[in-house]
N, C-alpha and C positions, 0 to 999 in steps of 0.2 A: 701519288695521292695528293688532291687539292689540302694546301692547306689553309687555317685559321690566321688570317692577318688580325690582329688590335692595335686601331687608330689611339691617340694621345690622347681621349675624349672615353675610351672605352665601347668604342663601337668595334663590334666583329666581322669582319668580309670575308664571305671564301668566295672565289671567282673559279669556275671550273669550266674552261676553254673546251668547245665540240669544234675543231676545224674545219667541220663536212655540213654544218649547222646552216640553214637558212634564217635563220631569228636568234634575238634575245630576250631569257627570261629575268623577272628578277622579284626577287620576293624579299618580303621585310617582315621580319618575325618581332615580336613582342614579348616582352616575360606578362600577358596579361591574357587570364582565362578563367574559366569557372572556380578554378583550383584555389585561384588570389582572392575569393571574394567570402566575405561572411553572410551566413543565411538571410537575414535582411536585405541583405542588397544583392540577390541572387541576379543574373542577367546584366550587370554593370560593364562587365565585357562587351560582351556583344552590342549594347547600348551604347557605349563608345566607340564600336566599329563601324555603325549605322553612321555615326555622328561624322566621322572624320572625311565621309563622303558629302558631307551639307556644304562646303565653300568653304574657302581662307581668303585671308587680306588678298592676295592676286588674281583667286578664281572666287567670288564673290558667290556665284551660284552654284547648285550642286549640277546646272547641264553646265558653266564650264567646264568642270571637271571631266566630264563624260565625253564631250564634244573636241575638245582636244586631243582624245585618245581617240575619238571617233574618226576625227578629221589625217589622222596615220595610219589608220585601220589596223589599229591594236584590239586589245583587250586588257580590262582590269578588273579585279574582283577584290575579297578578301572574304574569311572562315577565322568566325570564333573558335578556339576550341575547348581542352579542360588547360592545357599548361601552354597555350600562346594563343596568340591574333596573332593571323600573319595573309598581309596586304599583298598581292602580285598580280604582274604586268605579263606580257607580253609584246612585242615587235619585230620590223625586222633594225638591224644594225644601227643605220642612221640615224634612228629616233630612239638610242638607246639614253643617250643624256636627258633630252626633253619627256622621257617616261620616269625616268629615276629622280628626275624633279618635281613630277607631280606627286608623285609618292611620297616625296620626303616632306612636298608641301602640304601635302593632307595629316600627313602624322603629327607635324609640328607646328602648324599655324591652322589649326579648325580652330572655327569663331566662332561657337557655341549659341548661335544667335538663337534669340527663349523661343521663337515663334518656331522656329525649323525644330527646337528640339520636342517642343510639345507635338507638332507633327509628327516626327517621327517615332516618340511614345503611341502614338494612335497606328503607326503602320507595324510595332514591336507586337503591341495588342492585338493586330489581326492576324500579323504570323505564326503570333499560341493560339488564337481561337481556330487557326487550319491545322493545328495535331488534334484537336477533339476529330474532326474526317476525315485523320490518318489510324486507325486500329493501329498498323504497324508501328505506328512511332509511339503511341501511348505503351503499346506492349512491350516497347526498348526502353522507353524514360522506367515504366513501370519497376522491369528486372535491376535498372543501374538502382535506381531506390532497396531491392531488396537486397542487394550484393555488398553495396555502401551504403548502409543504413544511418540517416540523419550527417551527410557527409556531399562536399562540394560534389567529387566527381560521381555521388549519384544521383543528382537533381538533374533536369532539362539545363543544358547550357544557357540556354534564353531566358532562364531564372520564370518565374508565374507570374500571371496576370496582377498580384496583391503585389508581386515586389517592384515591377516594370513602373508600377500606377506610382507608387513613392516614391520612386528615385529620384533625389533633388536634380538640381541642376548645378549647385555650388556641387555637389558629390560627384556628381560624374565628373565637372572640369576637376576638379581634384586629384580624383585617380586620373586623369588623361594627365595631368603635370606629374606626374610623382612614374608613374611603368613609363609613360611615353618618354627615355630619356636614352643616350646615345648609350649609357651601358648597360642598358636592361634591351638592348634592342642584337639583330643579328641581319646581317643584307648579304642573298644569296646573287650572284649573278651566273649562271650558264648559259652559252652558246657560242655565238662566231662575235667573240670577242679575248684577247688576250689576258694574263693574269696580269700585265703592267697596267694595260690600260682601264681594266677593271677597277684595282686599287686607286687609280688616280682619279678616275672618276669619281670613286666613295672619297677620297680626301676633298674633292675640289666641292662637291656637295654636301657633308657632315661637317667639314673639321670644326664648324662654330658651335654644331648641336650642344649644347649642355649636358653634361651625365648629373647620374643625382642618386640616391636611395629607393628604388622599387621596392616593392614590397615582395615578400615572399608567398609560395605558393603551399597550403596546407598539405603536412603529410598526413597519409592513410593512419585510420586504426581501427585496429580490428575487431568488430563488436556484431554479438546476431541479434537478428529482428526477428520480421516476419517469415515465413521459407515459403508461402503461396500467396499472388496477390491477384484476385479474381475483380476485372472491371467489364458490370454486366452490360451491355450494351446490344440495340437490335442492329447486328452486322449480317451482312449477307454470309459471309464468311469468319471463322473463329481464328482469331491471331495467338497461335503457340510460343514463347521464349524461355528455355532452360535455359539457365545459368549455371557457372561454376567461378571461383576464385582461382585465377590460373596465375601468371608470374609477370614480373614487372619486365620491362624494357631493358634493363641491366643484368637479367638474370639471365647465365649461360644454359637456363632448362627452356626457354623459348625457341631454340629451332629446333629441340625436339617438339613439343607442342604445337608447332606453325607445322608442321608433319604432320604429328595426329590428326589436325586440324583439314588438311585435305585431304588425305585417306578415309577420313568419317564424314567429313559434309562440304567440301570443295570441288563441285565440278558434277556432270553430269555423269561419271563414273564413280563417283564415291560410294560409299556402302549407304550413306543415309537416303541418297538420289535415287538410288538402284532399288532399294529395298522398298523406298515410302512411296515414289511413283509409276515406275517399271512393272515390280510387280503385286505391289498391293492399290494399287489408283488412288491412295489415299489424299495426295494432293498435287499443284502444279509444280509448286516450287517446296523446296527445304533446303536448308544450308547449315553450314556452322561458320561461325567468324571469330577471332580473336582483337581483343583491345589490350595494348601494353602501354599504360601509365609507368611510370618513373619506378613508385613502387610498390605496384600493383598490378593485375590484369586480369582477366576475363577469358573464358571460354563458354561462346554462347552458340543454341540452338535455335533458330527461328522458323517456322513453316504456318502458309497460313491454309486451313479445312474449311470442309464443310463443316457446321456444329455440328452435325450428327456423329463426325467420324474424328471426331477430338480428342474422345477417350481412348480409341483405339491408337489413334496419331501418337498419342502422350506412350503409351505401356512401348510402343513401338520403336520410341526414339529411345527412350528406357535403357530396349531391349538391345539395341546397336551398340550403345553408351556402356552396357555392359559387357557387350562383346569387345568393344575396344579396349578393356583392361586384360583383357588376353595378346598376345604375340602377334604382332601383324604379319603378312606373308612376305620373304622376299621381293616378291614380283610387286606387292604394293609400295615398301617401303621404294621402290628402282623409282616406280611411276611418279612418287609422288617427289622424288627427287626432280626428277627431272619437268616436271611441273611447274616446280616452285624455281628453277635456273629459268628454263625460260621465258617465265613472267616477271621475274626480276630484269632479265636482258631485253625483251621487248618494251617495259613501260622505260627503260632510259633511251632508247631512242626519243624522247619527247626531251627537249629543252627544257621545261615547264615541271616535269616529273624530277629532273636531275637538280637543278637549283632548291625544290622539296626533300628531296635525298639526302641533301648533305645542309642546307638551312635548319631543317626540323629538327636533326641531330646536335647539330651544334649549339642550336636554340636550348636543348634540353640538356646542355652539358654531357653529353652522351659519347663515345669512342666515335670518332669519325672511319667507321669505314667503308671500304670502296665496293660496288655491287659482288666484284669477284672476290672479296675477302667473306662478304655474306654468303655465297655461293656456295665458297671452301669448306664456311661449320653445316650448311644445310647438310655436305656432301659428307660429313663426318659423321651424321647422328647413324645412330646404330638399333635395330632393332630391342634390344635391353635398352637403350634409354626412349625409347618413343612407350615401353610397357612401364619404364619406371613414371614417366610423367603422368600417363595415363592414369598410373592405378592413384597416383597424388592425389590430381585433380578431378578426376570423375570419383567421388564418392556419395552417399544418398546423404549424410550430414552435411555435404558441401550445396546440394544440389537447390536449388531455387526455381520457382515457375511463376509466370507471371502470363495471364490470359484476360484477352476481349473477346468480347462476345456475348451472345445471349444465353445467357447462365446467372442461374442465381443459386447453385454452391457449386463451391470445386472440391468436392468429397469424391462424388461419381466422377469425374475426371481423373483424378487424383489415384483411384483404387488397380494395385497391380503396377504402380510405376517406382521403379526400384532400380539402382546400378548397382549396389554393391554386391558382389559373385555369392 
């Protein structure tokens, strides 16, 4: 099992060697996300991760940066999220130093320069003005609002148009000096590289980094709102999201829920797929997805209709949501085991995916373990616990809805939608 090296600086390295590997991945996680930020300065993350791509003292422009990776024919990105920023690379072997240099340059020496950063406030700007002609993504910020009511992780990561417009400039350099520090930070490496050589690299590029005091990230509490939030809009199509409060990332009732979860709405054999397109045409797609925060999480519904057939859509997923508090069949519980093994074992074949596997975890202080140690508790749950999770978490007091579309009340939508037996 790879493990957690900490450098004298408090940086964290886990390097986890694929010797059949054509590339290396490497990713640099952050204790900084939605979760660290106060409602005035919502999107402050994200605004800082825009920024760390504008130039440093060495790469003065933001196409240096790009063009050097360009010029190895790599890739590099990075993803705000609620409880990290985390920057990665790709390439192959050779240019595994001169990528983890550019990264560490972008984290630690961005120069805030005012003209690139009010530029990039105007390009933050047009990134929320494209969820107004996303229904779907209004109708997920929507549901995180109703689930985490007045709470970080249920805003839009990218914080609103009112909070992006204020953002100083002394604020943002502020939080980038205070999270950006070598022990609020995590550098994953996987691929066709060694775990000596790994650590020596992270030493011969951090060991000067400065550690310092990050800040911490808001814990959950539990408070209700609203339980329906209807945003009327003329869509071609009506955007459905049931919610529920399902269990955090620490909680051993998660792989029974990651179960329920593709047995009810994962895959084109599920019962939500089977039932809402197969044999009722009700729509193209439906799914269920889960989100596990630290100490919290989600079990959500999504499908998008025709408006006409919404109401029926809604009683219908209901109707599944409540069948799923009943005993699933053996033959489901087989299938969705084995589902859930080999999509765990196909996405680590990716370099990129494996440095994610074990960076995110350890980013989030979380048990470090190995695909086949998650495989082992998938292979453990048992029909009485996917019906104990079930009956938890699908209840009609739990239950949240959040719809676009053209509608002006969610009453007639609403009428006939019920889980509890």
């Amino acid at each position: 099992m790879p493990e957690v090296a900490t450098l004298e600086n408090g940086l964290r390295v886990v390097v986890i060697p694929m010797p059949h590997a054509r590339s290396v991945a490497l990713s640099l996680y952050v204790q900084a996300g939605s979760r660290f930020e106060a409602s005035p300065e919502a999107g402050l993350s994200h605004f800082v991760e825009h920024l760390c791509f504008k130039g440093t003292a060495r790469r003065p422009r933001p196409q240096d940066i790009s063009a050097e990776i360009d010029a190895v024919g790599g890739s590099i990105n990075a993803a705000t999220e609620r409880e990290y920023t985390v920057y990665y690379a790709k390439v192959t072997p050779e240019h595994t130093h001169q990528t983890l240099d550019i990264l560490g340059d972008m984290l630690r020496h961005s120069l805030y320069i005012p003209a690139e950063v009010e530029r990039e406030r105007d390009v933050i700007l047009e990134e929320l003005a494209a969820v107004e002609d996303a229904p779907d993504e209004q109708a997920g910020i929507a549901l995180d609002g109703l689930l985490w009511p007045g709470q970080p992780h249920g805003r839009d990561i990218a914080g609103s148009p009112e909070t992006v417009s204020t953002i100083s400039q002394e604020r943002l350099t502020r939080y980038w000096r205070d999270q950006y520090v070598a022990n609020g930070c995590v550098l994953a490496i996987a691929g066709a590289i060694t775990e000596a050589d790994g650590l020596a690299l992270a030493r011969s590029l951090f060991a000067d980094w400065q550690s310092g005091t990050p800040g911490t990230w808001e814990r959950n509490q539990l408070s209700i709102g609203e339980r329906v939030r209807l945003l009327g809009k003329e869509t071609e199509q009506a955007h459905l999201t049931m919610g529920f409060l399902g269990v955090g990332a620490q909680d051993p009732g998660r792989y029974a829920l990651g179960t329920l979860s593709v047995i009810v709405g994962e895959g084109m054999s599920s019962r939500l797929f089977t039932r809402l397109r197969e044999e009722l045409a009700l729509c193209y797609d439906v799914r269920s997805s889960l989100t596990q925060l630290l100490d919290t999480g989600a079990f959500t519904v999504s499908a998008g209709v025709d408006p006409s057939k919404a109401a029926e859509s809604l009683r219908e997923i209901a109707s599944e949501l409540r069948r799923a508090r009943q005993p699933v069949t053996t033959a489901e519980l087989e299938r969705a085991k084995g589902l859930l093994s080999s999509r765990i074992q196909l996405h680590m074949e990716d370099t990129q995916a494996v440095a994610g596997w074990y960076g995110a975890r350890a980013a989030r202080d979380l048990p470090i373990l190995t695909p086949e140690q998650t495989i082992e508790r998938y292979q453990a749950v048992t029909i009485d616990d996917v019906q104990a999770v079930a009956q938890t978490v699908l209840t009609d007091e739990g239950m949240r809805i959040a719809v676009v579309g053209p509608f002006t009340s969610a009453d007639e939508l609403l009428s006939g939608v019920a889980i509890n037996d």
